[in-house]
C-alpha positions in Angstrom: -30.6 55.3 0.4 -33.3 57.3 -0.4 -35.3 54.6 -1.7 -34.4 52.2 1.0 -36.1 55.0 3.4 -39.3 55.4 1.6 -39.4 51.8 1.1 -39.6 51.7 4.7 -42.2 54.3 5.6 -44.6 52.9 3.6 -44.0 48.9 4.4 -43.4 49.3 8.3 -47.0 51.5 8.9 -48.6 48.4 6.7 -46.4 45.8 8.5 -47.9 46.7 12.1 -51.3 47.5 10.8 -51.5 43.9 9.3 -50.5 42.8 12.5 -53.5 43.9 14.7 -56.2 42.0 12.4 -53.7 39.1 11.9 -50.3 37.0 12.1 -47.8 36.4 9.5 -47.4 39.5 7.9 -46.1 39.7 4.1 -44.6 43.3 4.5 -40.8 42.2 5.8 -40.7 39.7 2.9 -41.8 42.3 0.4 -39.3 45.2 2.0 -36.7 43.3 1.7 -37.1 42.0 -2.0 -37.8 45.4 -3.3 -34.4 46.1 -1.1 -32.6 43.5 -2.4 -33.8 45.4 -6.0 -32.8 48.9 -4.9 -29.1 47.6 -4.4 -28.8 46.3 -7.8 -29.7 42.4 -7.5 -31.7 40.7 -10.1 -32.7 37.3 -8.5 -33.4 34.7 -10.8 -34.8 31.5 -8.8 -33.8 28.2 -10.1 -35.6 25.5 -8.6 -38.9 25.3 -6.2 -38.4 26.7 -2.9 -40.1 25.1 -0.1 -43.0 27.4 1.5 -43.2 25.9 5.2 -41.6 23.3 7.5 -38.3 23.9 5.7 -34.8 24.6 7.2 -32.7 25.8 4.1 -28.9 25.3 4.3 -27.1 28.0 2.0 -23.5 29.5 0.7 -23.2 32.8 2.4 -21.7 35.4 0.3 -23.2 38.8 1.1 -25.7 40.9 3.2 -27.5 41.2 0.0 -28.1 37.2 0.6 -30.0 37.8 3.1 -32.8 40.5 1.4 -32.1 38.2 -1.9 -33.6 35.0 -0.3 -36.5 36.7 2.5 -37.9 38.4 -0.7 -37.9 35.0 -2.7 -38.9 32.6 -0.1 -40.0 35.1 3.5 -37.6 32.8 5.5 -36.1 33.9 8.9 -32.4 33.9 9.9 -30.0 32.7 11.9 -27.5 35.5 12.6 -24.8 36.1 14.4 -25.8 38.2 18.1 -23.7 40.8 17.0 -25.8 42.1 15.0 -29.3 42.4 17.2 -26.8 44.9 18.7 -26.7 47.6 15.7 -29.1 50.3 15.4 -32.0 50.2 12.9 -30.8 46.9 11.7 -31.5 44.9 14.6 -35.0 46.0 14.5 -35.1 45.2 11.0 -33.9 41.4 11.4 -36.6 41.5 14.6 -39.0 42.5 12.0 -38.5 39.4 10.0 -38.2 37.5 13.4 -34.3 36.9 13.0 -33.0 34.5 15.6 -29.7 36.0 16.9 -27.3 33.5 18.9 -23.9 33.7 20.5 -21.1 30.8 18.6 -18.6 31.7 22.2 -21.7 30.9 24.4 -21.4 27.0 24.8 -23.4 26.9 28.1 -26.6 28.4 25.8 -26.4 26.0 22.8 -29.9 24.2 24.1 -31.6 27.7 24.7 -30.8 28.5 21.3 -31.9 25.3 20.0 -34.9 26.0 21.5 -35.6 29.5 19.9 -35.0 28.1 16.7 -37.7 25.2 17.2 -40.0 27.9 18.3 -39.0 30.1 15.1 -39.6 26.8 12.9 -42.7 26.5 14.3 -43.9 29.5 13.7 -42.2 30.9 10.8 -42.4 27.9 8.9 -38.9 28.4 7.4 -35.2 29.4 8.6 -32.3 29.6 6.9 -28.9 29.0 8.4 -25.2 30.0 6.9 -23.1 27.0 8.0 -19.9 28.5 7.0 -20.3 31.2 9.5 -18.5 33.6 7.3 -18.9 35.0 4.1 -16.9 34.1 0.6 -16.0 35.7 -2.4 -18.7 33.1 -3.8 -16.0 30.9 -6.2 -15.2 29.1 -3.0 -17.3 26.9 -0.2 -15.8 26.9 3.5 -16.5 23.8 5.7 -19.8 24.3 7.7 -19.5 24.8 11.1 -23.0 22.5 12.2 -23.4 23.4 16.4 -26.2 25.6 14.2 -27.9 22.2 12.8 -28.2 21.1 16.1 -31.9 22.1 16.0 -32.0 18.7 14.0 -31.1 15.7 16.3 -33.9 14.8 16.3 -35.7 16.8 13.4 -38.7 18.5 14.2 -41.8 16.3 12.8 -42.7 17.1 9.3 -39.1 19.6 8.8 -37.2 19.0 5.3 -33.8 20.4 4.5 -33.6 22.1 1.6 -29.8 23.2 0.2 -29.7 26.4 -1.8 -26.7 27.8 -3.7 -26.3 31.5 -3.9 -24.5 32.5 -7.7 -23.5 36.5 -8.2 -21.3 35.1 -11.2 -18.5 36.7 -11.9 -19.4 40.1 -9.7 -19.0 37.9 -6.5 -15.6 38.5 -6.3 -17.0 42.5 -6.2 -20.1 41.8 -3.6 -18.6 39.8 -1.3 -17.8 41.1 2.4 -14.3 39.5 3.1 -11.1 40.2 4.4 -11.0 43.0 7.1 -13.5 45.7 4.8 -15.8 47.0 7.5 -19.6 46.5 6.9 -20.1 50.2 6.4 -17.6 50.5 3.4 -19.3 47.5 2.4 -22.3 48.7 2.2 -21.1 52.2 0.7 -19.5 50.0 -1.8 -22.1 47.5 -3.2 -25.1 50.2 -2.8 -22.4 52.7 -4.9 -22.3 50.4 -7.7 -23.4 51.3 -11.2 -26.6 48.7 -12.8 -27.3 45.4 -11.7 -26.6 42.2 -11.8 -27.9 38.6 -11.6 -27.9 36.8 -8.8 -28.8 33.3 -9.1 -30.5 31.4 -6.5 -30.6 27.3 -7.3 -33.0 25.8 -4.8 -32.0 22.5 -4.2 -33.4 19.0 -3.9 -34.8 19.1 -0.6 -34.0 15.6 2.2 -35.0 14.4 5.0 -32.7 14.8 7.9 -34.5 12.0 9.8 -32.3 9.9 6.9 -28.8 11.0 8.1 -27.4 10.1 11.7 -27.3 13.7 13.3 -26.1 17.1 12.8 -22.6 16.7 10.6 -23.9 14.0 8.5 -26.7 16.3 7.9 -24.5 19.3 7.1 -22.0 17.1 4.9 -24.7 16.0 2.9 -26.5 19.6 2.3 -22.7 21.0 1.3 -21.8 17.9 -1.1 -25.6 19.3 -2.3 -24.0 23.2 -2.4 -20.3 22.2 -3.7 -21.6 19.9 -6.6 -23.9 22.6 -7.8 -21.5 25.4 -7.6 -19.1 23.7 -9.9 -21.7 23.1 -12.0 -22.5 27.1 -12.0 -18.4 28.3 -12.4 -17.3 25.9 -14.7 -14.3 25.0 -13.0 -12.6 24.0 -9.6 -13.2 26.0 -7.0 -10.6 27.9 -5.3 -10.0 26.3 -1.8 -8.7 27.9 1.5 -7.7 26.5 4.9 -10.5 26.6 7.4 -9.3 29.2 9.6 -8.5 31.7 6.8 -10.9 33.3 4.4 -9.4 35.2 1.1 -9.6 39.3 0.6 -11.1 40.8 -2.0 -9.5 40.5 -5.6 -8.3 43.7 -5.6 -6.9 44.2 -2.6 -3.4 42.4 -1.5 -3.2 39.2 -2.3 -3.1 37.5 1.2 -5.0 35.3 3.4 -7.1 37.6 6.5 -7.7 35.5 10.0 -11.0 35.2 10.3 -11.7 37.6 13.8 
């Protein structure tokens, strides 16, 4: 924690200096690799990540994803409005110029379509996590694409580019599922002794202008994920109904609703 806070004072002062003489600071990128770092996650990138006009489609397995793949590639996020709600973190998503939207609000789908043309645009990546929950990372949950809707029609220029997200065997250990609270998920990953690898395969990029709107877009970026993934475990992976997402490995073994 300590770390995390004197990784802040001296990257925000720097980020907001930048920002008077010019746009597209590197500071929230940098924070949040050497964040990523300070919680014990050694990326290793497989692959060539795309540096602009790129929407990347990815596994979600932990908040540690996110710091993992902004220090690697300085994409922005899709995330959930919750979370522009919480203290200190919203501001640090707004930092990285986060795009929060509401899954209940159906009457605002085109006014968040619209943000996150505008954050393509100007951010020159996003990243999106179509499963809208996260896994113990030996299983893939079907994408939910009202999120991929930003690509009938694609923006001129945009590729997709799919990205697995590997934390071996200790995703059973980071992943936040079942009903653990974010805090005591945080207290628990940040608590951990060492580190450990997390493996981040970017992809063969497409272009969505080749598949006929948002699902056939989103099947063919998770038959991209799924394919790689059993590649990286070395055997099947574990599969759960839609509406049901396992608990950790060492906690009961039942299915938790997803809330």
């Amino acid at each position: 924690m300590l770390g995390l806070v004197a990784l802040l004072i001296i990257f925000v002062p720097l980020h907001y200096l930048y920002r008077i003489f010019k746009y597209g600071s590197p500071f929230p990128m940098l924070f949040l690799r050497y964040a990523g770092r300070l919680a014990g996650a050694r990326v290793r990138t497989i692959g060539t990540p795309l540096r602009r006009d790129v929407f990347f489609i990815s596994n979600h397995v932990s908040w540690l994803d996110i710091l993992s793949l902004a220090g690697a590639s300085g994409t922005a996020f899709v995330a959930k409005a919750e979370l522009g709600e919480v203290p200190v973190i919203s501001w640090l998503c707004r930092l990285n110029r986060t795009v929060f939207v509401k899954r209940e609000n159906r009457l605002g789908v085109a006014e968040q379509i619209n943000l996150l043309r505008e954050a393509l645009a100007d951010n020159w990546s996003v990243t999106v996590f179509p499963e809208g929950t996260t896994t113990d990372g030996q299983s893939l949950l079907p994408f939910k694409t009202s999120m991929l809707s930003v690509l009938e029609p694609p923006p001129p220029g945009v590729l997709v580019q799919p990205v697995l997200l590997d934390y071996g065997e200790v995703g059973e250990d980071i992943g936040w599922i079942g009903d653990e609270s974010g805090v005591n998920n945080a207290k628990r990953v940040l608590s951990r002794r060492g580190s450990f690898e997390l493996r981040m395969h970017f992809l063969e990029p497409f272009s969505p202008e080749e598949f006929r709107g948002r699902k056939a877009i989103g099947a063919r970026a998770r038959a991209a994920i799924e394919a790689a993934l059993l590649t990286a475990l070395g055997k099947p992976l574990r599969h759960f109904k839609h509406d049901v997402v396992p608990v950790r490995y060492n906690a009961p073994k039942e299915s938790v609703p997803i809330e």
